[in-house]
C-alpha positions in Angstrom: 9.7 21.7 10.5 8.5 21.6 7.2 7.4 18.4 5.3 10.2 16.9 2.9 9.5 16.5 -0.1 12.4 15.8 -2.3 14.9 12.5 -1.2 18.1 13.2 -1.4 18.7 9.4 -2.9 17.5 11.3 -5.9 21.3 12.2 -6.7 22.1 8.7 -7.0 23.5 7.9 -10.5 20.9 7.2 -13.6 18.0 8.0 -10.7 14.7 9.3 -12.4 12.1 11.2 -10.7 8.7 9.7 -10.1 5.6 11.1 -10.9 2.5 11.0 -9.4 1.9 9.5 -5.8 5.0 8.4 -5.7 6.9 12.1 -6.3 9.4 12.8 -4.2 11.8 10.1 -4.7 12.7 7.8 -7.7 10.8 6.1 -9.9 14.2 3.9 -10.8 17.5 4.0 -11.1 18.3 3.8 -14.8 17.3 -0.4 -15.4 13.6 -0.9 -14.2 13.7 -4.6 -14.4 17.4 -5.7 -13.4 16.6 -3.7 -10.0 13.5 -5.7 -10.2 15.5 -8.8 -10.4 17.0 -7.4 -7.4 14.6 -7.0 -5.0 13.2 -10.4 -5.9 16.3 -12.0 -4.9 16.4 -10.7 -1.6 18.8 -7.4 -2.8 18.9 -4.1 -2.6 16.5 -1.6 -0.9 13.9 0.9 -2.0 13.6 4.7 -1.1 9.9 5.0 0.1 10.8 8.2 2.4 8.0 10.3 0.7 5.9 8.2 3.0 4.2 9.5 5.7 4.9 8.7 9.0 2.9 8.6 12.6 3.9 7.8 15.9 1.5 7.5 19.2 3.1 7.5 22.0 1.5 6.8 26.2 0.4 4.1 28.3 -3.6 3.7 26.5 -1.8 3.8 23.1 -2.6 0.5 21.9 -6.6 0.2 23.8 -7.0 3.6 22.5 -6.0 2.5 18.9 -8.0 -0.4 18.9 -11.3 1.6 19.5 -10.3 2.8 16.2 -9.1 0.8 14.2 -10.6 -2.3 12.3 -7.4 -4.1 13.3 -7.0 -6.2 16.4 -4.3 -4.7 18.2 -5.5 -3.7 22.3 -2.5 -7.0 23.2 -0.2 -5.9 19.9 3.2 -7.8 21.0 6.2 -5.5 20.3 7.9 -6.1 17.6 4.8 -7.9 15.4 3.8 -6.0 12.5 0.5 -5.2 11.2 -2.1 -3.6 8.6 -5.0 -1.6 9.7 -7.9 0.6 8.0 -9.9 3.2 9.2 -12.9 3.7 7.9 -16.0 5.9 7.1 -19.4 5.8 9.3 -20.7 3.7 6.1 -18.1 1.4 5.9 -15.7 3.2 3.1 -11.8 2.8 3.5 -10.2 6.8 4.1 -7.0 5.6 5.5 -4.7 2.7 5.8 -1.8 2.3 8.3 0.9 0.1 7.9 1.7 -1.0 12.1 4.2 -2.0 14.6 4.7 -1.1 18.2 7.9 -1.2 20.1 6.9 -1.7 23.3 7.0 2.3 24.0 5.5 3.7 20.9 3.1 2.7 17.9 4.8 3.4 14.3 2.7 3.6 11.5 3.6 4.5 7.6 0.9 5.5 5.6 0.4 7.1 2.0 1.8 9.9 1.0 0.3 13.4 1.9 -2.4 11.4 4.2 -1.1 12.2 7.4 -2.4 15.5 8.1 -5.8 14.7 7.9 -5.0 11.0 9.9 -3.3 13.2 12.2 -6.0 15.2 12.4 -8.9 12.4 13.2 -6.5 10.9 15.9 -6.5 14.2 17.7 -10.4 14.9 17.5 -10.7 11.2 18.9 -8.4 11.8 22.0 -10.7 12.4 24.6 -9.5 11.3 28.1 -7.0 8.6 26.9 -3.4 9.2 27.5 -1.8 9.7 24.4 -0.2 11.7 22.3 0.1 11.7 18.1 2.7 12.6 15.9 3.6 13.7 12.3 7.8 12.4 12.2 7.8 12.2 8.6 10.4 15.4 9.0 12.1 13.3 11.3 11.9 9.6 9.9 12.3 8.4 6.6 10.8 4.5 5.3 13.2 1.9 3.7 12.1 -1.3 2.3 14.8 -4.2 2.4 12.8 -7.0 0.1 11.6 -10.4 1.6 14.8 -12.4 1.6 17.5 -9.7 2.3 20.4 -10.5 4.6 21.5 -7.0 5.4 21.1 -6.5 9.0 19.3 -3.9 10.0 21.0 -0.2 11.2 21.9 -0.4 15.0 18.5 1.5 16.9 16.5 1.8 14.0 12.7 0.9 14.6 11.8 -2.3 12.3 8.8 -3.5 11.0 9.0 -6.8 9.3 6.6 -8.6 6.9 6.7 -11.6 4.4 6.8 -9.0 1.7 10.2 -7.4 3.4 11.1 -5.1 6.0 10.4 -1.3 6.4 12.4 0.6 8.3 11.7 4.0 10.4 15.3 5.4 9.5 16.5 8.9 11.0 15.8 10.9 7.7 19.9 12.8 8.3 20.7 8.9 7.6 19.4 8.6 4.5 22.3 9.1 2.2 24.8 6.9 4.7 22.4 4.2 4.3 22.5 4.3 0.4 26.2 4.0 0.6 25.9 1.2 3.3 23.1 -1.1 1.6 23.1 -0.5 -2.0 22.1 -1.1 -4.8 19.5 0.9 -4.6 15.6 0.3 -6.8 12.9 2.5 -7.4 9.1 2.5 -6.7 8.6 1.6 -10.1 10.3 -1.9 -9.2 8.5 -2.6 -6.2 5.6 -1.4 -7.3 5.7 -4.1 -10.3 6.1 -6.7 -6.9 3.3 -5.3 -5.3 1.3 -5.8 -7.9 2.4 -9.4 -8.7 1.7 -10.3 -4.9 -1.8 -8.8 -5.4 -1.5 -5.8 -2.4 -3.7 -2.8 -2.9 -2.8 0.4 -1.8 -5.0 3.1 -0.5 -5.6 6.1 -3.5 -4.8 3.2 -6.2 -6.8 0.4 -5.8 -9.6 2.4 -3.8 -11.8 5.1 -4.4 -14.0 7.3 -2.1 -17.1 4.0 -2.0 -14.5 1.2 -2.0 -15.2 -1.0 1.0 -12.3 -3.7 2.7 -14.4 -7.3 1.2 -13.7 -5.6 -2.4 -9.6 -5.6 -1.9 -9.3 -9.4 0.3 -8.5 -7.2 3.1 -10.5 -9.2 5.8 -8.3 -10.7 7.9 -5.5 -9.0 6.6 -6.5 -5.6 7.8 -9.2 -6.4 9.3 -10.4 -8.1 12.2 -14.1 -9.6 12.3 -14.0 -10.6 16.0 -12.9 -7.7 17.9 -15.3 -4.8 19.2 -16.8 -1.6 17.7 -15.5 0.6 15.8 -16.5 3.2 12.7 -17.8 1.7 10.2 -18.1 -2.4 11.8 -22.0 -2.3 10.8 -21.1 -2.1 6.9 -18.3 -4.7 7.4 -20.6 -7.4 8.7 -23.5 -6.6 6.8 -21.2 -7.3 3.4 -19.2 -10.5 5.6 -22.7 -12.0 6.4 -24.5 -11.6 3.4 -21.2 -12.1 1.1 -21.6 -9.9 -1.6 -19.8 -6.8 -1.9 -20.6 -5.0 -5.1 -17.0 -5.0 -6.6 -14.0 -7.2 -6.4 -10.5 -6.9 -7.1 -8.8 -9.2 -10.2 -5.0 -9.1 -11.5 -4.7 -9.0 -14.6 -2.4 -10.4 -17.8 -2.2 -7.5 -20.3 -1.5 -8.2 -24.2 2.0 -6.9 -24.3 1.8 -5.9 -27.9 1.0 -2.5 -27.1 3.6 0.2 -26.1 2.2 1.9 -23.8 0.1 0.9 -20.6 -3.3 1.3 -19.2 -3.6 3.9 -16.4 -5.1 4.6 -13.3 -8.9 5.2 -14.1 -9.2 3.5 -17.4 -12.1 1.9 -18.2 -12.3 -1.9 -18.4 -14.7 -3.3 -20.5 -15.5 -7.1 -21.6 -13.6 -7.7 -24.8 -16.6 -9.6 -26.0 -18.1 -5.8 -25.9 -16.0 -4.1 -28.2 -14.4 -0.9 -26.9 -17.9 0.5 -27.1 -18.7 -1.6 -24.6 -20.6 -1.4 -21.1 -17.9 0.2 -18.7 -17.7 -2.9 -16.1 -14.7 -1.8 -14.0 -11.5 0.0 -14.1 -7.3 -0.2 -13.9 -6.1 0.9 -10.1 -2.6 0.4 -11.3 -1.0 -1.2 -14.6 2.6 -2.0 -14.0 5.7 -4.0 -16.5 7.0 -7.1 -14.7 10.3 -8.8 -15.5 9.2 -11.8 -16.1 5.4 -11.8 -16.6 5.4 -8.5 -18.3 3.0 -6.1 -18.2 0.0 -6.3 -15.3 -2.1 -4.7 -13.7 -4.4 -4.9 -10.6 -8.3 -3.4 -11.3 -12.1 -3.6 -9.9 -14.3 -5.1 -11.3 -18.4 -5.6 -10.7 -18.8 -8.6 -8.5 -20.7 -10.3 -11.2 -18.1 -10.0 -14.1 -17.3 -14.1 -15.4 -14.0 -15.0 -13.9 -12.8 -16.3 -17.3 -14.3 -13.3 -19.2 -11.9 -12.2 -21.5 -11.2 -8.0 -20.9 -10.5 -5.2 -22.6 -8.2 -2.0 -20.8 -8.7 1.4 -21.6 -9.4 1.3 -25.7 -7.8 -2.0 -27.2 -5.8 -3.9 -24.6 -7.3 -7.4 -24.4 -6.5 -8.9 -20.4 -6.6 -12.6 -19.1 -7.8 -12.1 -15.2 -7.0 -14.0 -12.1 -9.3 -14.3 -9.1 -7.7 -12.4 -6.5 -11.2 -11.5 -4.3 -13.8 -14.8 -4.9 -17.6 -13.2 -6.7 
């Protein structure tokens, strides 16, 4: 079957294509921040159903994913989500699974157009286990209800449920019925501004092809320092014992004067510097928040002052906040 690529939410009134990773399904609906306002009361949904989605299914599932993955999840109880990395022979993050099992078979969403090549490590790692891998994103499309929301979730309909909300593996032929069911809906642009605010990084955005799982705070959120071996564990507790991974992740406060924002990949500088400056980092994803206004998550060199004042792309000055400790 081939892969979808268009959501049919995108025929919603005032929706507006996304671009970028997030193509495929609606950047927002016509008011960016009231469907902000939204989410962050506990309302709404958003259309994530470009997302890729994997399923293993057999009785070693769970062992089997456990030699792989920098997660602890060998005893994962059903129904208990997780986040999970796997990473390169030197310790670099290619791909990050969002987790939960229910009871029969292991669900994971991941990033857009990443689950061939997941798909395609699972399979060369099979070996004698008994399982078996899946692409269902033809099948099964993502919803996010936001942390908060009393709508109960469709009758059979796999859930996997976090502080930040719940996703939802939802029958893709379901999609528009939903919409009508659990409206309003908000776009990525929305919950993207959220993600930011809450500090998450996402694989492709806040990570490039040497970025390592100390630089994002993802130790014990996606990572597990006392379970056994797998790709990549030397790096991780070279960098955990010695403490000092070369970059770090800050949010930032941008000067709102300006009209447009930063984007991915430009360069941050100390203002001090001038924009002629010493590149010392750079934007992984700039966003405009309803009430904080407009942020942005970057990486920064370990070493940059944690009340430096900083400088985005050519002239907007930034205030940061520690998110990962220098």
């Amino acid at each position: 079957m081939p892969l979808p690529t268009k959501s049919p939410l995108l025929s919603l009134p005032g929706a507006v294509p996304a671009e970028g990773p997030d193509e495929g399904v609606a950047a927002h609906y016509g008011d960016l921040f009231r469907e902000q306002r939204r989410l962050a009361d506990g309302a709404g949904f958003v259309d994530l159903s470009h997302r890729g989605v994997v399923t293993v299914t057999g009785p070693d599932r769970l062992s089997w994913l456990h030699l792989l993955l920098t997660q602890h999840v060998s005893e994962l109880p059903p129904g208990q989500a997780t986040e999970a990395l796997i990473l390169s022979p030197h310790g670099h993050i290619e791909h990050a699974l969002s987790l939960v099992d229910d009871g029969g078979t292991t669900w994971a969403h991941v990033e857009p157009g990443t689950q061939d090549a997941l798909l395609a490590y699972l399979e060369s790692m099979k070996f004698f286990y008994k399982v078996e891998v899946a692409d269902r994103t033809a099948d099964f499309a993502v919803i996010h209800l936001p942390a908060g929301s009393i709508a109960a979730a469709p009758e059979g309909v796999t859930v996997r449920e976090t502080p930040h909300g719940r996703d939802l593996f939802l029958p893709r032929e379901r999609l528009s019925a939903f919409a009508g069911e659990y409206g309003p809906a908000a776009g990525v642009l929305a919950y993207e501004a959220l993600r930011v605010e809450a500090h998450r990084p996402r694989l492709g955005l806040e990570t490039d092809h040497r970025t390592i799982p100390h630089e994002l705070g993802l130790i014990g959120v996606a990572v597990h320092l006392q379970k056994g071996c797998y790709r990549g564990q030397e790096t991780v507790a070279r960098v955990h014992n010695l403490g000092k991974p070369p970059r770090r992740l800050v949010f930032l406060h941008l000067d709102g004067s300006g009209v447009t924002l930063p984007g991915h990949g430009a360069p941050v500088r100390l203002a001090a510097d001038g924009p002629e400056g010493r590149q010392i980092g750079f934007i992984t994803t700039s966003a405009r928040h309803h009430e904080l206004g407009p942020i942005a998550l970057a990486l920064v060199k370990r070493n940059v002052a944690v009340d430096a004042t900083l400088l985005a792309g050519e002239n907007t000055t930034a205030s940061q906040e520690t998110v990962v400790e220098p």
